[in-house]
C-alpha positions as CSV (number, residue, x, y, z in Angstrom):
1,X,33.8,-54.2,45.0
2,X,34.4,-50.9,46.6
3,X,33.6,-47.4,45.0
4,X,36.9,-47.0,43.8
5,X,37.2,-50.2,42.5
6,X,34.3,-49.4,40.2
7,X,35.5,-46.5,38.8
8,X,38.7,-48.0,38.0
9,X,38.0,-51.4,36.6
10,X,34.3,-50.3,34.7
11,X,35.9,-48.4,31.8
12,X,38.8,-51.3,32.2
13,X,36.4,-54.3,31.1
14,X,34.1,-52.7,28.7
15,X,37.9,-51.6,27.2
16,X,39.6,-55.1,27.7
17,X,36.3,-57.6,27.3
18,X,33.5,-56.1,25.1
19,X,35.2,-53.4,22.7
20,X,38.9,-55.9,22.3
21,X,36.9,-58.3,20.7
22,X,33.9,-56.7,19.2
23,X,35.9,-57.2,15.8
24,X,36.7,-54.1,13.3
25,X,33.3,-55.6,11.0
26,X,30.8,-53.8,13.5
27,X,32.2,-50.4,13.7
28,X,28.7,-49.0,14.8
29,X,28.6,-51.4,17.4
30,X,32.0,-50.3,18.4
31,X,31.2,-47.6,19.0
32,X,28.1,-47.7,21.5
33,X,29.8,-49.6,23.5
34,X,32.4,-47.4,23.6
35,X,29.5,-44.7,24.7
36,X,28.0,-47.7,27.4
37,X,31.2,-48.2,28.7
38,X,32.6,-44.7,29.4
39,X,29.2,-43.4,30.4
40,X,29.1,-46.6,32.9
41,X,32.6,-45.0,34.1
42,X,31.3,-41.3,35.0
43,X,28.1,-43.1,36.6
44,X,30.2,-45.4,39.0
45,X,32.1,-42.1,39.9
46,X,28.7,-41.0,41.3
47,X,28.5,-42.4,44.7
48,X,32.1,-41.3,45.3
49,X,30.6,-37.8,44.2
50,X,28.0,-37.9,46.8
51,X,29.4,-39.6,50.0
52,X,32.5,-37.7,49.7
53,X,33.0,-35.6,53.2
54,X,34.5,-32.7,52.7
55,X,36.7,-31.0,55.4
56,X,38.9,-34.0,56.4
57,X,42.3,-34.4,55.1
58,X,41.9,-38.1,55.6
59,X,41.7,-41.0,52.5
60,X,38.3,-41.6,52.2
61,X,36.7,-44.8,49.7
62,X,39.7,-46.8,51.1
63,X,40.0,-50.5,49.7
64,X,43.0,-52.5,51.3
65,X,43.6,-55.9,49.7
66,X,47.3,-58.5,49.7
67,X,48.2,-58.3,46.3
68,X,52.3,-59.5,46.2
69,X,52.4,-61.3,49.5
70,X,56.2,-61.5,49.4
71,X,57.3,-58.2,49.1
72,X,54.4,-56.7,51.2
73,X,52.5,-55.0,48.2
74,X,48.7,-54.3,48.4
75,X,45.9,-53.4,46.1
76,X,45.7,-50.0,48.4
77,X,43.5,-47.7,47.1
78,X,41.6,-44.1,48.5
79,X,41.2,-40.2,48.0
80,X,41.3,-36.9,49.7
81,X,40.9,-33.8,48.8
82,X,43.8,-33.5,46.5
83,X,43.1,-36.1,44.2
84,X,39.2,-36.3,44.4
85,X,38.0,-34.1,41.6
86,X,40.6,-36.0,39.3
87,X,38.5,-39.4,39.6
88,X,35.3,-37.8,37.8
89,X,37.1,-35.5,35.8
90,X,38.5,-38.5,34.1
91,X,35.5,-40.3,33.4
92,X,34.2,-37.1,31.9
93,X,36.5,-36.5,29.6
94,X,36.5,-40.2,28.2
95,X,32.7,-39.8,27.7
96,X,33.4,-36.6,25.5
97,X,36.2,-38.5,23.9
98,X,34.2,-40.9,22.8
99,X,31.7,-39.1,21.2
100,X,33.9,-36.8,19.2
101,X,35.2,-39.7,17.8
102,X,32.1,-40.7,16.6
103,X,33.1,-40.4,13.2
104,X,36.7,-39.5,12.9
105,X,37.7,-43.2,13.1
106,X,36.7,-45.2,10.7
107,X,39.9,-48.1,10.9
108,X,40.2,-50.2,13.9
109,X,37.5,-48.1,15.5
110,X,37.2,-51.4,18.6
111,X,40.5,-50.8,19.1
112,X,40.9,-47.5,19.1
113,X,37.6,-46.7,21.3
114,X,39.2,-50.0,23.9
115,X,42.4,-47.8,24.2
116,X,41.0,-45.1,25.2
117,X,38.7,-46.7,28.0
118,X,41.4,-48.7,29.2
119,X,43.4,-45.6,29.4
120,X,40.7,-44.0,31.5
121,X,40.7,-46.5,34.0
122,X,44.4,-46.7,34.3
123,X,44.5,-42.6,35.1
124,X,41.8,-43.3,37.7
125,X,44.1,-45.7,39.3
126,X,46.9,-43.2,39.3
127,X,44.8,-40.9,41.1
128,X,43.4,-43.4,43.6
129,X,46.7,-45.5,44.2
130,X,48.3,-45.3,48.1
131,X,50.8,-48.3,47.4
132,X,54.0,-46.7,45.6
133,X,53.9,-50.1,43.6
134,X,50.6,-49.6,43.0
135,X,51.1,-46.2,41.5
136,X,53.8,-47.4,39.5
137,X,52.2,-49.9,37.6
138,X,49.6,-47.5,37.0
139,X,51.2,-44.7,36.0
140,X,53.4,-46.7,33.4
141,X,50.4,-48.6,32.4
142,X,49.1,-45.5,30.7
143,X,51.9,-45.6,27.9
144,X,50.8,-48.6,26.6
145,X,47.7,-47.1,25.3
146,X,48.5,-43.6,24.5
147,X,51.2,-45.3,22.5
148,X,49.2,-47.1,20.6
149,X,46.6,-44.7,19.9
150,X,49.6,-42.2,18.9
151,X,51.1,-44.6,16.8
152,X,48.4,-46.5,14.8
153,X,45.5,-43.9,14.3
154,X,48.5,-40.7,14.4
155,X,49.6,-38.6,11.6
156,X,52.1,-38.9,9.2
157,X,55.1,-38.9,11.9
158,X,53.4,-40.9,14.0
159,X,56.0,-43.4,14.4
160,X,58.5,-41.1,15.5
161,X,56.1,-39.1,17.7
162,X,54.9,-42.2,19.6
163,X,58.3,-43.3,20.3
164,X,59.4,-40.0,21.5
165,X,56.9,-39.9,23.6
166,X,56.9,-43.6,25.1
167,X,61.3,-43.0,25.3
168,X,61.0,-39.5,27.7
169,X,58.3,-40.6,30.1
170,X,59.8,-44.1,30.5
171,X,63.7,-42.5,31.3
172,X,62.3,-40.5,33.8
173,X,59.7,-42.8,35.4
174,X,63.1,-45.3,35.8
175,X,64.6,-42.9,38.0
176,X,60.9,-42.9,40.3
177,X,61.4,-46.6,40.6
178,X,64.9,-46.6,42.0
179,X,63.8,-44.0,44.3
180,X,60.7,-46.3,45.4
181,X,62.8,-49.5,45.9
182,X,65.1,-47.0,48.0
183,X,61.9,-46.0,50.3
184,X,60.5,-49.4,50.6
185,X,64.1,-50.7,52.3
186,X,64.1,-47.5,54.5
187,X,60.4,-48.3,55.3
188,X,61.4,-51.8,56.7
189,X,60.0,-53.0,53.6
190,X,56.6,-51.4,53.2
191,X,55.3,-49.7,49.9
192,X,52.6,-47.9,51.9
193,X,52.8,-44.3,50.5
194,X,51.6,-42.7,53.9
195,X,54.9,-44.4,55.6
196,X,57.1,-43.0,53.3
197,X,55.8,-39.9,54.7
198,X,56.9,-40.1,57.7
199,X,60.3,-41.6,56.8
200,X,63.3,-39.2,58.4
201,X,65.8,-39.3,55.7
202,X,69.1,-37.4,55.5
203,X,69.5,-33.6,53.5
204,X,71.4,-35.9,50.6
205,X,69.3,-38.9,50.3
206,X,66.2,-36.3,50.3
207,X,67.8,-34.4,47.4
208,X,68.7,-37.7,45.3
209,X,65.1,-38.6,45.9
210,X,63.5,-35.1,44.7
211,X,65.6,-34.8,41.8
212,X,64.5,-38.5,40.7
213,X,60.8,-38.2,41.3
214,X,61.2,-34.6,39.3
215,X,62.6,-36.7,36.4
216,X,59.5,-38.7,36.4
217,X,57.1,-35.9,36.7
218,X,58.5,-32.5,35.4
219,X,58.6,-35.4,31.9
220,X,55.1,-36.1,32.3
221,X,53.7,-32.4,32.9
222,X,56.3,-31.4,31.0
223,X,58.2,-28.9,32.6
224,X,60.5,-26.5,30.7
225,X,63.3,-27.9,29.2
226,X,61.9,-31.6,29.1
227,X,58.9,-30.8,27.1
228,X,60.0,-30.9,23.4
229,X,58.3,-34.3,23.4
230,X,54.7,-32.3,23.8
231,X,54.3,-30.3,20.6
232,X,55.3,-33.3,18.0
233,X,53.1,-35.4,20.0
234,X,50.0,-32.9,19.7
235,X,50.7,-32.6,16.3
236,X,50.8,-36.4,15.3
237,X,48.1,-37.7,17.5
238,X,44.3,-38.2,16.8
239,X,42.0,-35.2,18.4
240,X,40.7,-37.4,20.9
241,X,44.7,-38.6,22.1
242,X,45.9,-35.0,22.2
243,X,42.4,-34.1,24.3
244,X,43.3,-37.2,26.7
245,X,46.8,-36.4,26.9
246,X,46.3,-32.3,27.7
247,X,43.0,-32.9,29.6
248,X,44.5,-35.5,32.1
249,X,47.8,-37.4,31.7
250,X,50.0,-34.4,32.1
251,X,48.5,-33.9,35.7
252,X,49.3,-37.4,36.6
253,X,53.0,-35.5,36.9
254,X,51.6,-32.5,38.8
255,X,49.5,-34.9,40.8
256,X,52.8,-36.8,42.1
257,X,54.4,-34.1,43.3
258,X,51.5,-33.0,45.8
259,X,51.8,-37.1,46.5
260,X,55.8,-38.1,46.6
261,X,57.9,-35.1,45.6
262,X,56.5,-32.6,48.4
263,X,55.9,-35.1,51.6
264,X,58.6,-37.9,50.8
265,X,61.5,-34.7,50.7
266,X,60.1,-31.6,52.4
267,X,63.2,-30.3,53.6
268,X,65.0,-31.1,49.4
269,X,61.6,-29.2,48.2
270,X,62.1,-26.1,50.3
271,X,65.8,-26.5,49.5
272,X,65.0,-26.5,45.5
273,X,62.6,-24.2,45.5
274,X,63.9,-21.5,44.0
275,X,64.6,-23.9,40.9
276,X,61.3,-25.3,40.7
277,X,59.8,-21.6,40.5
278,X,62.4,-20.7,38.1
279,X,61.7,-23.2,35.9
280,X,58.0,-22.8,36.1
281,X,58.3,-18.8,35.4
282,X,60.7,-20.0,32.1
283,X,57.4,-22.2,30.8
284,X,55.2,-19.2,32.0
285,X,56.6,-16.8,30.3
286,X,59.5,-18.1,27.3
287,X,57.0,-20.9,26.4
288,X,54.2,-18.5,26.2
289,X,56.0,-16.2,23.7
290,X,57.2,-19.7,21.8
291,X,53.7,-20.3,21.3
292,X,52.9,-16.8,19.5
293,X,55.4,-17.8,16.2
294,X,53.5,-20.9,15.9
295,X,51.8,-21.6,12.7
296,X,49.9,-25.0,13.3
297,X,47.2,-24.7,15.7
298,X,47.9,-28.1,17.7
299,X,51.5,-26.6,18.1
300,X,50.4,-23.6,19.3
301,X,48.1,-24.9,21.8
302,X,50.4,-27.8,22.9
303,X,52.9,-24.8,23.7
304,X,50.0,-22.8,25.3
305,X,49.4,-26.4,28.0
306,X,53.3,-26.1,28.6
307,X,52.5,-22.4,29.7
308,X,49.4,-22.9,31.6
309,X,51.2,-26.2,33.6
310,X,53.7,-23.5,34.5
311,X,50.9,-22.2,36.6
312,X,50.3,-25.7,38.4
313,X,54.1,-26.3,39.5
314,X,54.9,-22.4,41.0
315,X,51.8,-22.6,42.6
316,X,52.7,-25.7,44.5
317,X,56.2,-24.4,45.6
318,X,55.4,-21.3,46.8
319,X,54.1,-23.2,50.1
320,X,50.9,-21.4,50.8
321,X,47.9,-22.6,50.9
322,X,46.4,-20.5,48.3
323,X,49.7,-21.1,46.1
324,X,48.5,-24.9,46.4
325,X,45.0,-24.7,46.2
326,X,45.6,-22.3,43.1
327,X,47.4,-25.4,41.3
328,X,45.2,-27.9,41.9
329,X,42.3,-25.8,40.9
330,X,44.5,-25.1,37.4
331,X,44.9,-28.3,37.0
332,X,41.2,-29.1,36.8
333,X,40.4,-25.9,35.0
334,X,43.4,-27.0,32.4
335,X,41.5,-30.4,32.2
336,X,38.4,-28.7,30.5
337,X,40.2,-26.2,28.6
338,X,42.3,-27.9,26.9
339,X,40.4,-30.4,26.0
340,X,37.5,-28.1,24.4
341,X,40.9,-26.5,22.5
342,X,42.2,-29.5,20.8
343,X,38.7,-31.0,20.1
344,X,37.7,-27.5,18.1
345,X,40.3,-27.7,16.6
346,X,39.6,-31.6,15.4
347,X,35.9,-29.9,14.2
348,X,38.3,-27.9,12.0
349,X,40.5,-30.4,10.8
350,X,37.5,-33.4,9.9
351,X,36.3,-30.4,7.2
352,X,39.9,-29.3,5.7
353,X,42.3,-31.8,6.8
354,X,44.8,-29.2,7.3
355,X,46.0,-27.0,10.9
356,X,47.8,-24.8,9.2
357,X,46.7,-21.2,10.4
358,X,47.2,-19.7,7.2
359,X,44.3,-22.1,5.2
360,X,41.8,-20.6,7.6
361,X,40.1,-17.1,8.2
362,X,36.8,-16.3,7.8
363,X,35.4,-19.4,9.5
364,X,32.6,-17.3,11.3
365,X,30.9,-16.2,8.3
366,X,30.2,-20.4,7.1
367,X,30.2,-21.6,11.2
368,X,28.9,-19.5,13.5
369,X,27.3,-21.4,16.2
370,X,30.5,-23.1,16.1
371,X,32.6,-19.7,16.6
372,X,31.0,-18.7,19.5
373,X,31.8,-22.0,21.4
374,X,35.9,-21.4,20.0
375,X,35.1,-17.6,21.2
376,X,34.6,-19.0,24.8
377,X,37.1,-21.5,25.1
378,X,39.8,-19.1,23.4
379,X,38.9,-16.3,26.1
380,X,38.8,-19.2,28.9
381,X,42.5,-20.0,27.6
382,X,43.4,-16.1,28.0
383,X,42.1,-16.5,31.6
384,X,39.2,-14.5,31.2
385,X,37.2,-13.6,34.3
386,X,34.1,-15.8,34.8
387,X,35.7,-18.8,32.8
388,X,37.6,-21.9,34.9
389,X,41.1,-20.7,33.1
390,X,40.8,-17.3,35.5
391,X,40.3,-19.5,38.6
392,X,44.0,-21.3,39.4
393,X,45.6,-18.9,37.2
394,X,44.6,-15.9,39.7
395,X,45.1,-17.9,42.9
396,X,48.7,-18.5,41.5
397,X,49.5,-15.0,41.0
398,X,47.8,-13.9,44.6
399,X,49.6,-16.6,46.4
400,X,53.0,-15.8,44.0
401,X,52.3,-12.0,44.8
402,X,51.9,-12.7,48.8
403,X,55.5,-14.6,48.7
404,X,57.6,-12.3,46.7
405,X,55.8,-9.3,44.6
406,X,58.6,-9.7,41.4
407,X,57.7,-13.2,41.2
408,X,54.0,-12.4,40.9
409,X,54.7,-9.6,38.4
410,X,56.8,-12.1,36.3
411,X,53.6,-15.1,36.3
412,X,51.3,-12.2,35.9
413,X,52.8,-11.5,32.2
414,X,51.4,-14.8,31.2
415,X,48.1,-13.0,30.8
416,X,49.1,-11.0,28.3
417,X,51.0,-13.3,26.3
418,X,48.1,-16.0,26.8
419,X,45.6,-13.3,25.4
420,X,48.2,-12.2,22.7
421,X,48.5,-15.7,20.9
422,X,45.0,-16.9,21.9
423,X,42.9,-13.7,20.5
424,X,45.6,-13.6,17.4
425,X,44.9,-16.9,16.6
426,X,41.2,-16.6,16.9
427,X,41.3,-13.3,14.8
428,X,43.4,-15.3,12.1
429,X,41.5,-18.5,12.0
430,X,37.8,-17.0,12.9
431,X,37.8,-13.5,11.5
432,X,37.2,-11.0,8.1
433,X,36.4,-12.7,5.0
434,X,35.9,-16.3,4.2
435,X,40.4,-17.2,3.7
436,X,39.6,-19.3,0.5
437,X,36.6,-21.4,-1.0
438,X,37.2,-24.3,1.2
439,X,36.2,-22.2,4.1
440,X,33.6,-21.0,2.0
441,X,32.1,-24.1,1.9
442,X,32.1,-25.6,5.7
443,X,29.6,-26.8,7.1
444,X,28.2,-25.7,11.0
445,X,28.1,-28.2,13.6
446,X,26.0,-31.0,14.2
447,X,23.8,-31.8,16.9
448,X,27.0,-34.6,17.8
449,X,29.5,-31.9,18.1
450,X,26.8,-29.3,19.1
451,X,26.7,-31.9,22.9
452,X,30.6,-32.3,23.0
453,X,31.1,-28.6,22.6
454,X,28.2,-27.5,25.3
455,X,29.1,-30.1,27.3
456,X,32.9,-28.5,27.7
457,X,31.2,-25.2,27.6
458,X,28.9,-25.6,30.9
459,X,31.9,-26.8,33.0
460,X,34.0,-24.2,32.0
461,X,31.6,-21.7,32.8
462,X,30.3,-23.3,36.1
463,X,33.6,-23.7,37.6
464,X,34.5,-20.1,36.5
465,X,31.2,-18.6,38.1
466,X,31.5,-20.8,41.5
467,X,34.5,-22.7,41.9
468,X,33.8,-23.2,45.6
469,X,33.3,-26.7,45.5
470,X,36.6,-27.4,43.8
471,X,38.5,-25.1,46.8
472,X,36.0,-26.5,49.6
473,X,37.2,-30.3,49.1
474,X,40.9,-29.4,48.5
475,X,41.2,-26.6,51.3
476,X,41.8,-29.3,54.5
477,X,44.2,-31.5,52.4
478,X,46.0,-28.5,51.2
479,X,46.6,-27.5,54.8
480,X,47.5,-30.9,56.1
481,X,50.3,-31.1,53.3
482,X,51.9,-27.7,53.9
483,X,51.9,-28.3,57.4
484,X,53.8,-31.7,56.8
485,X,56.1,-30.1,54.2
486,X,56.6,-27.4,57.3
487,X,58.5,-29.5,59.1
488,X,62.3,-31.5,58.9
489,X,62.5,-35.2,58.3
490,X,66.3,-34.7,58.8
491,X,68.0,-37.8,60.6
């Protein structure tokens, strides 16, 4: 079994074989090997890690095996530079996952703990995949797990929430799958992503296609106006689903349009460019001020991921390299953000039960080693200097400045409306006088939250203080997709 294959199907059997049928009696048990399993994951992304060769934009780790005869579909799997980071990444956020939930669940906790490793496994794949039917199955396969953890271990609307959720990403991904079945008869019959590449197509069957791979993945990220779905989501799930879902599922949408959207339709992409970065300045800027008025903290920081995606997508169709780079670098950046955000605010809401903004203040005064982590992550949100938020978000707005100054100016707001409802939440929630005699009586971290919150902490710093090996692996992939994008497939 290849690298890649590790990674992938590791999490996958200590999900599917060990945790599946552990039984709900041995909770405890559950839940170390949930902790075996996840840190087995992040240790089989090891060797990819260090053998990775950096300054190629060809798939490296590649495994190649028949899977559907028939219709000429393979087990096809490899990275570049693009989608490397994404692999570990993953793994690294299931291992925090895991332990945050240490003792949130207490019903189903097997089940709940097998979701989400199975879930990590499946993302990998999405990452990894180079067969379009390979991708597919992959990226619907991580539905049926977010689903479930959404609707069994959710909140009160849970129902409702994990059908909304499960009904928007499947209608778009429907779309993606006529466009793949078109590919694979203009191919000759091949579902090899890298010959779809190189497909000529005509101006109209390349703006059919774009428009129905943006259906699948402006859902998923979600772009302005198809992200209503995010917030009620956020609100409903567990802390550990919305950290899964912010942390990595909404790049599996970013991450297919570096891999269909921009290479399959080059000639659409440059055509609707203009709409993409519209679109992307609307969730940049109107989302951003949508989060300010928010009065449940989930809501407000599920608004603030729709804001920060914005970032990801103008980046990526400006077409320069630093535009591209920029996004890709957000995207990993948003991955440990985000997921620090939601899980703070889980340390919050396993004290009072409530999100509510308004049954808080004053939380310094009872928590303080656990303030200063929330400082860092809230400033790292803002996209303060030194923290992995500042990273993509400045490369954006250099590469967005370098293409057309007003469209710079216009992302460049962001920073102030990301510092306005970031620091006026932390002043509201963190600040003054103990709120009330609940918040009187909380209780610091423990040494469990203490690692998860460190552990956030340290990458958010590291990649803020040297993000050169994050733009060092990308750079040469980068390049090789703009030049691609650069030039017609017209027929």
């Amino acid at each position: 079994m290849g690298v890649l294959s590790l990674a992938i199907w590791t999490p996958i059997a200590f999900g599917a074989l060990l945790l599946m049928f552990s039984g709900d009696k041995y909770a405890g048990l559950s839940r170390w090997l949930a902790l075996v399993g996840s840190l087995a994951g992040l240790v089989a992304t090891f060797p990819l890690m260090a053998g990775f060769v950096p300054g190629t934009a060809d798939m490296q780790f590649v495994e190649k095996v028949s899977w559907i005869d028939t219709f000429h579909i393979f087990y096809h799997v490899g990275v570049d530079g693009i989608s490397f980071w994404f692999v570990p990444l993953t793994a690294f956020i299931t291992v925090i996952v895991v332990i945050a939930s240490w003792q949130s669940i207490t019903s189903r906790v097997n089940q709940y703990m097998s979701a989400f490793l199975i879930l990590s496994g499946i993302m990998i794949g999405v990452f990894c995949a180079l067969d379009g039917m390979l991708f597919y199955v992959f990226f619907e396969g991580t539905l049926i797990p977010m689903y479930l953890i959404i609707g069994v271990w959710g909140g009160p609307r849970k129902i409702y929430a994990a059908f909304k959720f499960f009904l928007y990403t499947l209608l778009g991904s429907l779309l993606m799958l006529i466009a793949m079945l078109y590919l694979y008869n203009e191919a000759g019959g091949s579902f090899d992503i890298a010959a779809w590449h190189a497909v000529p197509l005509s101006a109209h069957a390349q703006t059919m296609l774009f428009f129905a791979f943006v259906a699948a993945f402006a859902v998923k990220i979600p772009m302005w106006p198809v992200h209503t779905w995010l917030p009620d989501v956020h609100v409903e799930a567990p802390t550990g689903g919305s950290a899964v879902l912010a942390a990595i599922m909404l790049k599996l949408g970013a991450y297919g349009f570096l891999r269909f959207s921009l290479p399959i339709a080059p000639d659409a992409s440059r055509e609707w460019a203009w709409l993409m970065i519209t679109l992307s300045l609307v969730a940049v800027i109107y989302v951003g001020l949508v989060a300010m008025v928010q009065k449940d903290m989930k809501k407000l920081v599920a608004y603030s991921s729709v804001a920060h995606m914005g970032f990801v997508t103008l980046g990526f169709f400006i077409f320069n390299d630093l535009g591209v780079s920029g996004g890709i670098a957000q995207m990993i950046a948003h991955g440990f953000v985000s997921a620090a955000m939601f899980l703070s605010i889980g340390v919050l809401y396993d004290r009072l039960h409530t999100r509510d903004i308004a049954d808080y203040g004053g939380v310094v005064n009872t928590m303080p080693n656990f303030a200063a982590f929330a400082l860092l992550f809230f400033m790292a949100n803002c996209g303060l200097p030194g923290t992995a938020g500042f990273v993509g978000e400045w490369m954006v707005i250099l590469a967005a400045v370098k293409s057309n100054f007003w469209i710079g100016m216009a992302a460049a707001t962001a920073l102030i409306w990301g510092a306005a409802y970031s620091l006026w939440m932390f002043k509201r929630v963190y600040l003054g006088a103990p709120g009330n005699a609940n918040v009187r009586a909380m209780l610091d971290i423990g040494r469990r939250e203490f690692l998860v919150l460190a552990l956030l902490a340290v990458a958010i710093l590291a990649m803020g203080l040297y993000p050169k090996p994050v733009t060092d692996v990308t750079d040469a992939s980068v390049a090789q997709l703009l030049k691609h994008v650069a030039m017609s497939k017209l027929n």
